[in-house]
Structure formats: structure tokens, C-alpha cells
N, C-alpha and C positions, 0 to 999 in steps of 0.2 A: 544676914540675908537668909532667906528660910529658901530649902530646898523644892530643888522643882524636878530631880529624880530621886528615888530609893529603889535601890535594887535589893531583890528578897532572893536568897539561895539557902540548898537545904539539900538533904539524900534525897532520893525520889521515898514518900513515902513519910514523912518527917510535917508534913501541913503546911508546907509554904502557899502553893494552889489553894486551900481553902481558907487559909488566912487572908492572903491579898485578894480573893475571890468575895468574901464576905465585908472587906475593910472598903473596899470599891464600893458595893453598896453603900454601905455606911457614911460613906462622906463623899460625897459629889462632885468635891475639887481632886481627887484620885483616877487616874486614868490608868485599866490595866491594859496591856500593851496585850492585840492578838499572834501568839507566837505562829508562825509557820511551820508542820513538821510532814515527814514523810511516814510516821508513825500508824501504826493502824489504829482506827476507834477504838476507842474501850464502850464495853454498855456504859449507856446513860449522857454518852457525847453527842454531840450533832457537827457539823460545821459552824466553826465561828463558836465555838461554845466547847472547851475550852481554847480550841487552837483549829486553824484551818489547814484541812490537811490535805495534801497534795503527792504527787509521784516524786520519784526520785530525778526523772526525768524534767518535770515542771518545776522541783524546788534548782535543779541546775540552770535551768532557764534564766529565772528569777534572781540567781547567783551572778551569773553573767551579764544581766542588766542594771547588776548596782543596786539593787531593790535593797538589801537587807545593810542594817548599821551594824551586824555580828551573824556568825549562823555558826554550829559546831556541830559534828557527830559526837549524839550520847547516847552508850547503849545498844551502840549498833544502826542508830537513826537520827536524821539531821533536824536540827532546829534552829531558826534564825525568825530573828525583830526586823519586820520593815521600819524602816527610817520614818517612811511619812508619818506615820502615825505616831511618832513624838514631835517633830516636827507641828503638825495638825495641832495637835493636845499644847503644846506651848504655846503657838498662836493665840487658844483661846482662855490661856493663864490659867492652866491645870496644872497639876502633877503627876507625873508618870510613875507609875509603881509596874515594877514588873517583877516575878519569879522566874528565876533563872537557872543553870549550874554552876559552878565555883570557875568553869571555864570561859562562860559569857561573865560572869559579873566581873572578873579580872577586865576583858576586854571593855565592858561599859567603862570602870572606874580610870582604866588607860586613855578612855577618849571625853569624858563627863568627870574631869577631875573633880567636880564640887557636887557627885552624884554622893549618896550616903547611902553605906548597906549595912543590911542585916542580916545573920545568917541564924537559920531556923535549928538548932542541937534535937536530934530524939534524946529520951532518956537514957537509951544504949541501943546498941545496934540488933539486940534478942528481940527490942520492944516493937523496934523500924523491921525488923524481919516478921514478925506478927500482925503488924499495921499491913505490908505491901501484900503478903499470903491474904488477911479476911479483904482489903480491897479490892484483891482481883481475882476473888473468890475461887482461891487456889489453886489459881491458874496459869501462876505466873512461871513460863519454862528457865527464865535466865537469872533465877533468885539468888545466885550463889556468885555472879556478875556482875547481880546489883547490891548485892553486901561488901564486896570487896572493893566497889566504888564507891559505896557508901560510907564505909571505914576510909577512906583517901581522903573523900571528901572532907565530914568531917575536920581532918587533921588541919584544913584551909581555915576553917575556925577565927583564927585569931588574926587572922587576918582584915577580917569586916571590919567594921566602925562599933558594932552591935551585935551582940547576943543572945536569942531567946530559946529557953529548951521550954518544949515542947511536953510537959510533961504530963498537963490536965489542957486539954481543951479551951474553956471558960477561962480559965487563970491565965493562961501562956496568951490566950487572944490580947485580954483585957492587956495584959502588959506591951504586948506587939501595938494597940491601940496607941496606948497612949505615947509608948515613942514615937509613932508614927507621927503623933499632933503634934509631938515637942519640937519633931523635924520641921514640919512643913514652919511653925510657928519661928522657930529658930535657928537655923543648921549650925548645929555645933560644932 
């Protein structure tokens, strides 16, 4: 039976978002899941692109009306998958990919026992400390919050189904690629 989730986790900073962001493209039967968060923009976001973002107040709401199949605070801000839109996406015989944290993919794999993950490795955490500084063009106030969650993380590693470090772009994709076809093709 070939998979009809994959769940993608990873440090913040590490390419899961532009992996499963570009792999969606790439194959038509992939559906990435729009997260909810209470986060602020970054340049270069819109709504619905990568995530729709809302109050702390609206994502409570939302909470309480059953909306979301997981939601956690990370990082100091909440993030949660609406249900319909895997629900939807199955209906019309896709696959659901999403990127997540090591704390939702627990939660998917506890409720989608036959979901398969992978988790995104940086080369090391100096390299993931480099990446998330030129990303958010050294802006970022809570870098030393996000290293020591990042190193936690991490450690959840061996956990997945699947492994990719991240180490060249083009390479680490290619190989994310083509797990990803072997999955949908076969769930191992």
C-alpha cells in the first residue's frame, strides 16, 4: 500500500519548508497542508503562503471549535493543521505532505499510524546557526532558543522512518525526491 501521508520535520532552518515547498510543485499528487500560526510575517510571506496567520485570540477560537487534527506552541508561537484539508486532499486521492516539528509529527504518527516520516539532519548545528542568521537577515532575537531546540530536536532523529541531512541543496533534494516517490509508490 503506498502512502497517503509523509510527514517532514526538521530544526527550524534545516530545508524542510523548501523541500516539501518545491516537491509539491513537482509532483501534483502531493498536497502541502496550510499550517495555522500565530507567528508574525517574515519578508517575502503573504497569507496562505507559507502559513495563515492569525491572532492568538482567532487561533483559540479555532482550537475550541475542533478545527485543527494537532496544533503546539513552538518557539513561543502556536501552530496547528486543519483536519479538513487532509480530509479534502484524500477525498480527491492525493497525498498529504506536510512539515512539521518533532512535536506534531509524534502527534500525526500516534493518530495516522501508516503516515511515514522523514526527518530533515543539518550538517551540524554551527551550519543551522548560519542558515537561520543569513535567512532572517540577522534578525533573528531568539537564535540561542532556537539552537538549543534545535540540538533537542535533532536528538528525535532516530526516530522517523527516514533520514536526509541536508547538506548540499541539489543533492539532499534529489534524495528527499526520490524517497518520497519510493513512498507514495510503495510504503515500506
Amino acid at each position: 500500500m503506498s502512502a497517503r501521508m509523509i510527514i517532514v520535520a526538521a530544526p527550524s532552518g534545516a530545508g524542510k519548508s523548501s523541500f516539501v515547498e518545491r516537491l509539491s510543485r513537482e509532483m501534483p499528487i502531493l498536497v502541502d497542508t496550510v499550517t495555522y500560526t500565530t507567528r508574525p510575517m517574515r519578508a517575502g510571506e503573504s497569507e496562505g503562503h507559507p502559513y495563515h496567520f492569525v491572532t492568538r485570540e482567532g487561533f483559540a477560537a479555532l482550537v475550541e471549535q475542533g478545527f485543527f487534527v494537532e496544533w503546539a506552541e513552538v518557539h513561543a508561537n502556536l501552530y496547528g493543521t486543519p483536519l479538513d484539508q487532509i480530509e479534502n486532499a484524500w477525498r480527491d486521492g492525493k497525498v498529504i505532505i506536510m512539515d512539521v516539528d518533532v512535536q506534531g509529527a509524534a502527534t500525526f504518527k500516534a493518530k495516522y499510524q501508516d503516515a511515514a516520516s522523514i526527518f530533515i539532519l543539518p550538517p551540524s548545528i554551527e551550519e543551522l546557526r548560519r542558515r537561520v542568521i543569513k535567512r532572517d537577515g540577522g534578525r533573528t532575537v531568539d537564535i540561542e532558543l532556537r539552537m538549543k531546540n534545535a540540538a533537542r530536536e535533532v536528538s528525535f532523529a532516530d526516530r522517523f522512518d527516514h533520514q536526509v541531512v541536508n547538506d548540499d541543496f541539489e543533492r539532499s533534494f534529489a534524495e528527499f525526491k526520490a524517497l518520497v516517490q519510493k513512498l507514495i509508490e510503495t510504503k515500506a
